[in-house]
NUGUVEX-931091 format. One record per residue (C-alpha): residue number from 0; z, y, x. Coordinates in pm, 1 decimal, decimal comma. Each point is the difference from the previous one (the first is absolute). Layout:
N
R     i         pz         py         px
R   NUM          Z          Y          X
...
//
This chain:
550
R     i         pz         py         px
R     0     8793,0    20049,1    18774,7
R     1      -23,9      176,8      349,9
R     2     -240,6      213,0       61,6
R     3     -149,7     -196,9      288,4
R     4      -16,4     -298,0     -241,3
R     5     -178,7      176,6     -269,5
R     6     -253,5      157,1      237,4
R     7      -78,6     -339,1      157,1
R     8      -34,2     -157,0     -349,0
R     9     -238,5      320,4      -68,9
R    10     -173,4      -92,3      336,3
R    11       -7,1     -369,3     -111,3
R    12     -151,7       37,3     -345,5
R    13     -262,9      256,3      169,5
R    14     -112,4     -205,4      265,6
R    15       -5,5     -324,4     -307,5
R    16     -178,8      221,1     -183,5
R    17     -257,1       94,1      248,0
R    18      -23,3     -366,0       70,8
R    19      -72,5      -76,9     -331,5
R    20     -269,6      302,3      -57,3
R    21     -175,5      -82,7      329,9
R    22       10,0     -371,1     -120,0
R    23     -167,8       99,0     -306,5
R    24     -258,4      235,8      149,2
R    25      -88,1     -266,6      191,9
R    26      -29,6     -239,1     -305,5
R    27     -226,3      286,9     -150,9
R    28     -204,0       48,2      333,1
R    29      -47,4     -380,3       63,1
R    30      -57,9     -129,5     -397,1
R    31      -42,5     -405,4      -64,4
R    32     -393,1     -101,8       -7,5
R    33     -156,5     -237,5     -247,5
R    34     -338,8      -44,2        9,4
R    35     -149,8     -255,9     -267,8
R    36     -371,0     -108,8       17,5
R    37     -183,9     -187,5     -242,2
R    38     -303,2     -241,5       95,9
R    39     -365,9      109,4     -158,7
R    40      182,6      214,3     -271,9
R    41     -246,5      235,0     -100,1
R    42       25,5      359,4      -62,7
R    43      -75,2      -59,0     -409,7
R    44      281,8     -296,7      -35,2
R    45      277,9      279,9       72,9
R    46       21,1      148,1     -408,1
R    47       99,9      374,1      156,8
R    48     -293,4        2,9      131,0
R    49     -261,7     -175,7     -127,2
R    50       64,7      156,8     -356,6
R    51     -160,4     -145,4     -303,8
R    52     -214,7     -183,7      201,8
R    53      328,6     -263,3      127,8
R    54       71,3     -265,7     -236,2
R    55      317,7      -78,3      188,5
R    56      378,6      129,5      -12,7
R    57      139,8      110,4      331,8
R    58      310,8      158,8      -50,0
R    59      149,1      -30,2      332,3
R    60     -335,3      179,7      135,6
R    61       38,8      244,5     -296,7
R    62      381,1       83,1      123,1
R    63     -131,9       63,0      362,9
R    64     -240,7      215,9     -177,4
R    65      275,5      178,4     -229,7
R    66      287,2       56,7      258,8
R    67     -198,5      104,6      316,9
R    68     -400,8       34,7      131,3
R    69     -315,6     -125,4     -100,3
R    70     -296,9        7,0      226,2
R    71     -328,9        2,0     -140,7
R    72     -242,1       -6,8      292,0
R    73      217,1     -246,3      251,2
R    74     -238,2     -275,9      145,9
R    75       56,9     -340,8      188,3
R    76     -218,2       77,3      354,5
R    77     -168,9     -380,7      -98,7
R    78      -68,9     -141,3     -330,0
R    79       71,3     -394,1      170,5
R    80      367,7      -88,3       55,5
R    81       95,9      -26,6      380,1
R    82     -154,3      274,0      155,6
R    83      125,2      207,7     -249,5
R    84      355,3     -120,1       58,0
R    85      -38,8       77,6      367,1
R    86      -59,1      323,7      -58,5
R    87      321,5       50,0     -200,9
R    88      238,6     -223,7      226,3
R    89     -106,9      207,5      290,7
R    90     -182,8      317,0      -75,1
R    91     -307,1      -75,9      212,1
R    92     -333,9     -104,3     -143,7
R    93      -63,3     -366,9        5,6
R    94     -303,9      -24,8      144,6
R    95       98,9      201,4      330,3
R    96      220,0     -360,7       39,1
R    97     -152,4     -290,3      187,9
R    98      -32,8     -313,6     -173,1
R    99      206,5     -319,6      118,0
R   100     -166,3     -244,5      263,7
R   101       48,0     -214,2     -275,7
R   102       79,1      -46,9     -364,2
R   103      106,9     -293,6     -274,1
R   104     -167,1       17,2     -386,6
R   105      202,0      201,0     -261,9
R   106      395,4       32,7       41,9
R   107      -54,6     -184,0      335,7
R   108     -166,2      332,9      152,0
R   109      105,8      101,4      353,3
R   110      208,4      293,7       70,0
R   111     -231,1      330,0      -82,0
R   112      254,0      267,2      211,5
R   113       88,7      -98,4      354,2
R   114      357,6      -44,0      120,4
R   115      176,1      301,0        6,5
R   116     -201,2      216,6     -213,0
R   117      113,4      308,2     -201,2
R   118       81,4      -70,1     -353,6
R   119      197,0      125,7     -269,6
R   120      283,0     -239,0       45,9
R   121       -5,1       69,2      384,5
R   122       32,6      385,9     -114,6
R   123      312,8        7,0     -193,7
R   124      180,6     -192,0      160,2
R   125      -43,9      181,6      288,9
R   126      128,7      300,8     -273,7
R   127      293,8     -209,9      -79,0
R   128     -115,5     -218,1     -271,6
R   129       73,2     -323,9     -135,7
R   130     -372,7     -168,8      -25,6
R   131     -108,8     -268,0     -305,6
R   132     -345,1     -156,3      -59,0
R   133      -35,2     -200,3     -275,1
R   134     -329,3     -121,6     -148,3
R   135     -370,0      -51,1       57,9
R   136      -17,2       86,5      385,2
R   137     -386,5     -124,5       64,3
R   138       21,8      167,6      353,9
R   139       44,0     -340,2      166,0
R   140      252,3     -196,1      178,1
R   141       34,1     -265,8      282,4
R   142       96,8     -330,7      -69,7
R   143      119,2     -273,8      175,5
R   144     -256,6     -315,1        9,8
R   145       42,9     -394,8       32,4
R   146     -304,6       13,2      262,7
R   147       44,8      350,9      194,1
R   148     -338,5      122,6     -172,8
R   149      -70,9      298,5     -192,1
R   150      204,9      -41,5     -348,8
R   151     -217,4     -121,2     -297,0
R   152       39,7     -223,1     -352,7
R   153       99,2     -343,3      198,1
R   154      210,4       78,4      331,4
R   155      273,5      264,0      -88,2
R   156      358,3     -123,4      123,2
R   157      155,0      155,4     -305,9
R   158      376,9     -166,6      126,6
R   159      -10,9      314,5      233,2
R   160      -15,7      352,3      -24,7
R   161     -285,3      238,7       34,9
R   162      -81,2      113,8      326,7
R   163     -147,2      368,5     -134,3
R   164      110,0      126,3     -318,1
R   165      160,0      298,1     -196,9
R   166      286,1      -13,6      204,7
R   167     -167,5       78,9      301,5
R   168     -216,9      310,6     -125,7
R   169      388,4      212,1      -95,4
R   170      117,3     -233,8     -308,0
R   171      388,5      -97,9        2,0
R   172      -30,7     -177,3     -273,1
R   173     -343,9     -158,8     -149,9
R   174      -89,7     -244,1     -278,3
R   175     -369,9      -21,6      -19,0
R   176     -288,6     -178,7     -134,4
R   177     -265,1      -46,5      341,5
R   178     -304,6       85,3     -238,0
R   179      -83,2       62,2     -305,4
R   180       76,0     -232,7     -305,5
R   181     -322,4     -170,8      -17,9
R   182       16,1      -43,9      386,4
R   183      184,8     -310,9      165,2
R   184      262,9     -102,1      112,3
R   185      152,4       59,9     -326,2
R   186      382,0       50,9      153,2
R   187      261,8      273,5       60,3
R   188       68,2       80,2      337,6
R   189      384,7      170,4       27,0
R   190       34,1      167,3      328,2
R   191     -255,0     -198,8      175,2
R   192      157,9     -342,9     -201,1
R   193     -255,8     -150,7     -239,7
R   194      232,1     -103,4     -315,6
R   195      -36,3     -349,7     -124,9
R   196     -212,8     -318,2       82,7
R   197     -314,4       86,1      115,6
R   198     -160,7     -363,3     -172,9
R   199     -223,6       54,5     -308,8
R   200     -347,3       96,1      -33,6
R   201      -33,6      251,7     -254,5
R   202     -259,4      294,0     -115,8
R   203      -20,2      237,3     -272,1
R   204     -251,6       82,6     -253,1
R   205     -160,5      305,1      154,0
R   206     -190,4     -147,6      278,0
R   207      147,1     -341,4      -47,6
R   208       63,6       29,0      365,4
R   209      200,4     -346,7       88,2
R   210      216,9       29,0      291,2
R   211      369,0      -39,8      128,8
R   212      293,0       87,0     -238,4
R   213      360,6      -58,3       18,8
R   214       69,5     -277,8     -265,0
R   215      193,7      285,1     -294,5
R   216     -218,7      239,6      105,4
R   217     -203,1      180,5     -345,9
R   218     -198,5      278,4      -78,4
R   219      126,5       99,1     -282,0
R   220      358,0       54,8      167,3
R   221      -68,6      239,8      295,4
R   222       21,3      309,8     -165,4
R   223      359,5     -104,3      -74,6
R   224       76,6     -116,9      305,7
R   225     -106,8      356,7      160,8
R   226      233,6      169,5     -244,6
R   227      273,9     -178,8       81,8
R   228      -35,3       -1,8      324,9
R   229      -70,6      341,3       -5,6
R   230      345,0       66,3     -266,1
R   231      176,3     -196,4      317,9
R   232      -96,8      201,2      274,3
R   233      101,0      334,9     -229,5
R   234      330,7     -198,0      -64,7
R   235       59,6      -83,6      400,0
R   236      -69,4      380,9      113,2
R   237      177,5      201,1     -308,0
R   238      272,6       53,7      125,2
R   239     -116,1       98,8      350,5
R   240     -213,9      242,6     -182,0
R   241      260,6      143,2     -208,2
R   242      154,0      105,7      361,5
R   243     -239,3      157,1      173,6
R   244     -254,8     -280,2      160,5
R   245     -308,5      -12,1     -197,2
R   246     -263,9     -278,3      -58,3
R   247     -355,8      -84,9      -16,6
R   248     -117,9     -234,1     -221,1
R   249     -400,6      -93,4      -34,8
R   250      -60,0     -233,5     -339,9
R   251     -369,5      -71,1       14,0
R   252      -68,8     -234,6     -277,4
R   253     -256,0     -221,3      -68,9
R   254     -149,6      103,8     -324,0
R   255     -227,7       23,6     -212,5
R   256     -163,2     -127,4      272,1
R   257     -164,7     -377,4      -68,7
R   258      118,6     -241,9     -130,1
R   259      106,3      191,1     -316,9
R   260      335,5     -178,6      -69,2
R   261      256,8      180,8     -216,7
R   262      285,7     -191,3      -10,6
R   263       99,8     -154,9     -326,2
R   264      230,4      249,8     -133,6
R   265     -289,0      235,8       43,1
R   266     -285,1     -203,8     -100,5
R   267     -178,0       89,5     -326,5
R   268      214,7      331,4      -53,3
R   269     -246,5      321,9       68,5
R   270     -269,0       45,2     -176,5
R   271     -257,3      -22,3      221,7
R   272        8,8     -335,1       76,4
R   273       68,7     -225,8      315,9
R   274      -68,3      280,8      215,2
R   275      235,8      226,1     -180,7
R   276      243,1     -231,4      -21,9
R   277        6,0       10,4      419,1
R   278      -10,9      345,0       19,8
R   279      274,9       68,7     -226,3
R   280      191,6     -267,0      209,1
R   281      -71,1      232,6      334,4
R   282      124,3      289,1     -192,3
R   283      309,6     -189,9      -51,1
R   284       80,1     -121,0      341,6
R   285       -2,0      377,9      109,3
R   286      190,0       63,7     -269,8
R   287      270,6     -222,3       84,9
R   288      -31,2      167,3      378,4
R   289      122,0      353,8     -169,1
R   290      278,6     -178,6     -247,4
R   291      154,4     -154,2      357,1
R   292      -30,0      357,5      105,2
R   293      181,0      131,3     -277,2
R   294      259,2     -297,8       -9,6
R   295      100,3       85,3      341,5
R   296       -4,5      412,5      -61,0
R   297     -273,0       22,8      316,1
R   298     -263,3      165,5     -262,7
R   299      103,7      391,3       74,3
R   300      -54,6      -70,1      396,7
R   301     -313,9     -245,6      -22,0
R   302     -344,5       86,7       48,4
R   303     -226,1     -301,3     -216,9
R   304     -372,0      -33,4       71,1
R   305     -230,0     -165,2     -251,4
R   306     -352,0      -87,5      100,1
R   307     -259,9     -264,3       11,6
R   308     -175,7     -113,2      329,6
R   309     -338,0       90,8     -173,6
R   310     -177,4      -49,1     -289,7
R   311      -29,5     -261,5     -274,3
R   312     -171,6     -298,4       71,9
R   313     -360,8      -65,1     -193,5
R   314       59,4     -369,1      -31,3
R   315      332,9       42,0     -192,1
R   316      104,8      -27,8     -380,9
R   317       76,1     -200,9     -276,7
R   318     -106,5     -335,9      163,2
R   319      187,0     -156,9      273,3
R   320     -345,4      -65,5      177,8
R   321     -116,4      274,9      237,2
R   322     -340,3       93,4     -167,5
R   323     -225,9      176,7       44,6
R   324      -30,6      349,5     -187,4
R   325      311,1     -122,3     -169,8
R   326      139,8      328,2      -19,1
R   327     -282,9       99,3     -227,9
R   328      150,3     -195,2     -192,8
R   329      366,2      202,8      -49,0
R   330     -261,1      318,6      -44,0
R   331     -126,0     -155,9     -309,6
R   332      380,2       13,0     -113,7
R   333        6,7      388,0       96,1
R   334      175,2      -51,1      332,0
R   335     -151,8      132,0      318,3
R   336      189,7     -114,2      271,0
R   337     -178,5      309,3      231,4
R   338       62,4      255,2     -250,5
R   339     -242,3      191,2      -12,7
R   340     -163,8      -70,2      286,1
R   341     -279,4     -222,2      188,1
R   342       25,5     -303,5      190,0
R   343      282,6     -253,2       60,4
R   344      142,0     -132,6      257,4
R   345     -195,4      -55,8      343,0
R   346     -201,5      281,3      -77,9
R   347      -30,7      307,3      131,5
R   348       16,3      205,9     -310,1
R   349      281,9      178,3     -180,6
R   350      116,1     -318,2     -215,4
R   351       35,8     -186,3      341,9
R   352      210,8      223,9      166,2
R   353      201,4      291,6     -247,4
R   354      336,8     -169,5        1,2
R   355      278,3      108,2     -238,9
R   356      262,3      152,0      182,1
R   357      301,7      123,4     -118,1
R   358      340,2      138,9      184,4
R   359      326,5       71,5     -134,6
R   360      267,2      154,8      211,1
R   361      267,3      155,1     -176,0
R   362       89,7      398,2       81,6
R   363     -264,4       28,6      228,8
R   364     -280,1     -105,6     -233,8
R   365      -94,6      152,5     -342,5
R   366       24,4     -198,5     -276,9
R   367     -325,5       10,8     -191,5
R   368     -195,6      132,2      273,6
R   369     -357,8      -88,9       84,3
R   370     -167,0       56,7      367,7
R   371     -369,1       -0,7      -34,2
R   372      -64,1       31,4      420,9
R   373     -145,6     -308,1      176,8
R   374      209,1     -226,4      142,4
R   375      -22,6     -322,5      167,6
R   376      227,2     -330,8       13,3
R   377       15,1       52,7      340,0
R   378      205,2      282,0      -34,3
R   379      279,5     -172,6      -48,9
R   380      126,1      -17,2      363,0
R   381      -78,8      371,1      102,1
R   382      183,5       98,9     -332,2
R   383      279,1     -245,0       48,0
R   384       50,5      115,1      376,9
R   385       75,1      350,0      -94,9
R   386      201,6      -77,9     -311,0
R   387      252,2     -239,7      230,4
R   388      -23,3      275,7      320,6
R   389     -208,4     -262,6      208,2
R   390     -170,0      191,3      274,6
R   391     -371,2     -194,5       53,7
R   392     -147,8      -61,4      319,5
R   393     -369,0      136,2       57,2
R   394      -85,8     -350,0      -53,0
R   395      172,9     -156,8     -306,8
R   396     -172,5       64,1     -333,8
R   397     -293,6      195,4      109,3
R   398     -184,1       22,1     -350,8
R   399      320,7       46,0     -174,4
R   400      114,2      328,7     -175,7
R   401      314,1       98,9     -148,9
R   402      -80,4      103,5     -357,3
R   403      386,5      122,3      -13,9
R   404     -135,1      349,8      -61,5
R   405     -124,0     -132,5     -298,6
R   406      285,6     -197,5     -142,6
R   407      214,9      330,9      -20,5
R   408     -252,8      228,0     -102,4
R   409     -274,6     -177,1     -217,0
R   410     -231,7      290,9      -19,2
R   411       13,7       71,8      393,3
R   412     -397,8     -135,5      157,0
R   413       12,3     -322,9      137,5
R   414       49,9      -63,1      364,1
R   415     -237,6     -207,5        5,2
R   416     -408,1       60,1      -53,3
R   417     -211,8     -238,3      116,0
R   418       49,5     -392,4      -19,6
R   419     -181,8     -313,2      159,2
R   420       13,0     -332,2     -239,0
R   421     -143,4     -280,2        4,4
R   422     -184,6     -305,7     -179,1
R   423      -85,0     -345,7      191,2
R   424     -368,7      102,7       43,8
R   425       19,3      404,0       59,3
R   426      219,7      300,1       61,1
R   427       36,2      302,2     -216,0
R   428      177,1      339,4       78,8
R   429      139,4      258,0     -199,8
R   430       19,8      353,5       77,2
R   431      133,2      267,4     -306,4
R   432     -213,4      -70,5     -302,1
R   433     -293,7     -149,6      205,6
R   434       -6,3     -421,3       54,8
R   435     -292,8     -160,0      198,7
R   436      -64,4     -343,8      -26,8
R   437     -194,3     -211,6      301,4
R   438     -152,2     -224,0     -179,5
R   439     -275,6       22,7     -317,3
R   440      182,5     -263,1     -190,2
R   441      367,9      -71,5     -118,3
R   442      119,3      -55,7      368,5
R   443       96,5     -394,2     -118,3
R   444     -198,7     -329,1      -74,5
R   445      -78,0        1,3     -343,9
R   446      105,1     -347,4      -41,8
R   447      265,6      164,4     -230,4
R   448     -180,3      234,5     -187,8
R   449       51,6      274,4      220,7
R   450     -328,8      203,5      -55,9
R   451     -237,8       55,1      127,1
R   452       -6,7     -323,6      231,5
R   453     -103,5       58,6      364,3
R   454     -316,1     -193,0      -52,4
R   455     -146,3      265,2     -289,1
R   456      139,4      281,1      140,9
R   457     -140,8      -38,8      380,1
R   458     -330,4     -123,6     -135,2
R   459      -70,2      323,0     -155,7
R   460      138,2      195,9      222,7
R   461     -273,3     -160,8      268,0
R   462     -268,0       60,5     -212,7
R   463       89,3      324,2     -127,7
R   464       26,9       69,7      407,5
R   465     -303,5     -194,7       79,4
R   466      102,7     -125,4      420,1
R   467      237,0      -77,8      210,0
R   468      270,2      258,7      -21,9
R   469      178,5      108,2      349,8
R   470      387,2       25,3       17,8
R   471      -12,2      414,8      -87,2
R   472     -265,8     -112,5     -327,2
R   473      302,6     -247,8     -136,4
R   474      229,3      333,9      -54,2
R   475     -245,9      187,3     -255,5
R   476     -172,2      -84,7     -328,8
R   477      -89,4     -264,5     -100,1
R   478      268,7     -216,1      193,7
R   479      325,8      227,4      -94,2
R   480      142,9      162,1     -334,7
R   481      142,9      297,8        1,2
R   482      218,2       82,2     -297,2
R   483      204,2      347,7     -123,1
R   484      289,6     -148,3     -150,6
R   485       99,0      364,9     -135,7
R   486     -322,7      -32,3     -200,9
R   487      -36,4     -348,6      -25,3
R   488      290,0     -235,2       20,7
R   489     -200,8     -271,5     -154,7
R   490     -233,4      -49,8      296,2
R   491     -329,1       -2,2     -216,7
R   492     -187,2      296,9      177,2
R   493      -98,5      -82,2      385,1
R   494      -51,2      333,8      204,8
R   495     -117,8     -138,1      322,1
R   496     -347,8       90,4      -45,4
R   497      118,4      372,9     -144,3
R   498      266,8       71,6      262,2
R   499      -99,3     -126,9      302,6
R   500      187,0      234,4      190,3
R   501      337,9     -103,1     -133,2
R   502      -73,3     -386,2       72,2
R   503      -88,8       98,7      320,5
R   504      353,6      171,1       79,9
R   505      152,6     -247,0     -169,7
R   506      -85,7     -286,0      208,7
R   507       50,3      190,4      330,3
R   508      347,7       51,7     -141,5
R   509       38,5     -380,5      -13,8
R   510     -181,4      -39,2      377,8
R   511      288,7      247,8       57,0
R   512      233,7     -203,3     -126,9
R   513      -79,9     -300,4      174,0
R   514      -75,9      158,0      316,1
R   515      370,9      175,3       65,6
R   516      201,5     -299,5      -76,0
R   517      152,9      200,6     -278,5
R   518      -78,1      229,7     -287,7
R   519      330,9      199,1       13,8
R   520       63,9      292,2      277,0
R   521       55,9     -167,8      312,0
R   522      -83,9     -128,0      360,3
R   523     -292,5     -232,0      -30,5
R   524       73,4     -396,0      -15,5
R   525     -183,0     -267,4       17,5
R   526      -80,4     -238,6     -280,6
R   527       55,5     -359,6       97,8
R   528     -354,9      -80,7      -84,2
R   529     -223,2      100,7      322,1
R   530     -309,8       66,6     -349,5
R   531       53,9       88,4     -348,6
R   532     -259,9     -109,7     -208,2
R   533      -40,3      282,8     -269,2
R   534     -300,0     -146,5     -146,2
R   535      158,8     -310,4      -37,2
R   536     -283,2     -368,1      -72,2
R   537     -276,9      307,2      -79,8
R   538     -212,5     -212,4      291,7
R   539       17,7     -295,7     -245,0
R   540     -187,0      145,9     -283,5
R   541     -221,3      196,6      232,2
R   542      -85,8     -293,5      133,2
R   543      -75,2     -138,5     -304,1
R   544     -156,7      245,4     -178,0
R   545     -200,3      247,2      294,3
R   546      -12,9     -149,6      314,7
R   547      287,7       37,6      260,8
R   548      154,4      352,4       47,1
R   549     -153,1      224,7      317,9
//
């Protein structure tokens, strides 16, 4: 072989070589995204970490839990399902958003982002990425109608495509459910093409909420319809992965959220009961996510994401009828859906928003580890951004923070310190250990059993005050609670009255908050609300129970 030859195979195999190395760096740099949410899954129904307190088997959760990082003080930013999903999809708080000009009931709801707005899926694919959505998506669409009004239950054209939808919020590929399972219309939607005849009148035993369904459509056979869907999507984009272009993939299931409807190969096998048997079936369908990652060899280079929007749901448990206190019920069994902690969902305590959250990412993250720093769901897009080399704008995810220090170093603080969630009557914010409530009762209607009910809790809290409080009165004792979670994760012992001082900074932290647009570092923006109510239907029971507010 000549000389010249054998230095320009040398050359050739170098430069291949490089090719290849720079290929996989970039593999490394840019790893494949799967984030899996399940629907009112509480804190206590995941066994790692509810303990001996979990009568259910969740060994997919467990594995997350095993091979990477288990967060033990991660929270939803609302304890009620779409607000908290705006917050993840786009890293902004939901209530800086305006609300549509108009709206349909349930899975008919109206678009709750306006065209062109930052999301996740808008994100990576600007990084690159190959985008799937498949699931509950409960941020509304736009559908075609027979009469040019607003969509609702009797004029959707469902012959045509949607208007709005996944695709058009950074999705290449979507296969959704609009709302949630107890919400009509009871039919997929694939990439903006509801699947099926749209003909039947069916409703489920939850709510027993009668609306539109496509005629094969059951309850019992979603969660196997998002697996597969989801095991399809990993099928289409293996190969692409394998070589250097990455994917996203959201899964956001609909369970255990009502109506409790294991399927029948699942049906009758935990020991818990009914409830258990739907848990164990939403452990399953994530488990069958990380077998089609392991099928297709994408595990080493895939960062999963297990979480729940928010906490369990009070009404839910071994009968198929929401009831309420029902949970109560599954406590008398010795499961606690919260944990250890108070409240449910729609309330503003700890059992309403502490979300299980675990992350496993191969080589970068420990196995085994546990990160005890706060973090929120909304997180996700700051954290994402840096992990795929997406450089943010001063406006796009502005209460977003990338917990990536985190991931690779568990016992590194937190980014993030302070935290504003939400219930559907009240705000809360977190900063460090401290967590002040606005409002003297559960921050929900206690039509569920969420205690104490607004009614109780106001009514004492007037009398206890004894007039007409002004706007500054509703931020002190008696109308907040102020808890030390270092002290008091349980939420028993309110410190309003005792530490005035820290409710006070609190909830200038919050006006802070709302007044800069943002609550990361950063030019000031401007919510799309001209007023953000923090004290939100206080007038209601002041009305009722002291005269009108000054």
């Amino acid at each position: 072989m000549s000389p010249f030859r054998s230095a320009s195979l040398y050359s050739t195999c170098v430069l291949c070589a490089l090719l290849f190395l720079g290929s996989s760096r970039a593999a490394a740099k840019h790893p494949n995204i799967v984030y899996v949410m399940a629907d009112d899954l509480g804190i206590g129904d995941v066994a790692c970490y509810g303990g001996d307190r979990c009568q259910t088997s969740t060994p997919a959760f467990d594995s997350l839990a095993r091979d990477g990082m288990m967060f033990t003080d991660a929270h939803s930013v609302a304890s009620v399902c779409v607000p908290s999903r705006i917050a993840i999809m786009t890293g902004r708080y939901a209530w800086r958003f305006a609300k549509p000009s108009q709206s349909g009931p349930w899975g008919f709801l109206n678009p709750q982002l306006p065209s062109g707005a930052f999301t996740l899926g808008t994100m990576l694919k600007r990084a690159g990425y190959r985008t799937g959505y498949v699931g509950k998506w409960h941020l509304g669409t736009l559908m075609h109608t027979k009469d040019g009004k607003n969509q609702g239950v009797d004029n959707v054209d469902y012959e045509r495509p949607l208007r709005v939808g996944p695709n058009d919020f950074g999705f290449d590929y979507s296969f959704i459910l609009p709302g949630s399972l107890d919400m009509y219309p009871y039919v997929f939607v694939r990439n903006g093409h509801f699947q099926g005849e749209v003909t039947a009148q069916k409703g489920w035993s939850a709510f027993n909420r009668v609306g539109p369904a496509a005629e094969d459509f059951e309850d019992y056979k979603v969660l196997d319809a998002f697996a597969t869907e989801a095991e399809a999507f990993l099928d289409r984009n293996a190969e692409q992965a394998r070589n250097g272009r990455p994917f996203f993939l959201y899964v956001a299931l609909t369970s255990p959220h009502t109506p409790t409807s294991p399927s029948p190969a699942f049906e009758g096998t935990s020991k818990l009961g009914l409830y258990g048997d739907f848990v164990e079936e939403t452990d399953a369908t994530l488990g069958r996510v990380l077998a089609a990652l392991d099928k297709h060899r994408l595990a080493d280079n895939t960062l999963v994401v297990a979480t729940s929007d928010h906490g369990a749901a009070p009404y839910a448990g071994n009968v198929r009828k929401a009831t309420p206190n029902l949970i109560r019920e599954l406590e008398a069994l010795g499961h606690y859906a919260s944990g250890i902690y108070r409240g449910y969902k729609f309330t503003l305590y700890e059992g309403g928003l502490r979300v299980p959250f675990l992350v496993r990412w191969p080589g970068r993250v420990e196995p085994g580890s546990k990160c005890h720093g706060l973090v929120g769901l909304n997180d996700m897009a700051a954290t994402v951004a840096e992990i795929a080399n997406v450089e943010l704008a001063p406006d796009e995810a502005p209460d977003s923070i990338s917990i990536l220090p985190v991931l690779t170093s568990p016992s590194s603080p937190s980014p993030r310190t302070s935290l504003v969630m939400q219930s559907p009557l009240a705000f809360a914010i977190r900063d460090r250990q401290w967590k002040l409530a606005l409002s003297p009762g559960s921050g929900s209607r206690g039509m569920w059993g969420t205690l104490p009910i607004p009614e109780q809790a106001w009514g004492a809290a007037m009398h206890s005050f004894g007039s007409a409080p002004t706007a500054d009165d509703l931020r002190k004792a008696p109308f907040v609670q102020l808890f030390n979670l270092d002290t008091d994760v349980r939420e028993t012992e309110n410190l309003a009255s005792d530490r005035p001082e820290v409710a006070a900074r609190l909830a200038a932290l919050l006006d802070k908050a709302i007044a800069d647009g943002r609550s990361t570092p950063g030019p000031a923006l401007e919510n799309d609300v001209p007023h953000v109510e923090v004290h939100r239907n206080s007038v209601q029971w002041i009305d009722r129970y002291g005269g009108n507010r000054q």
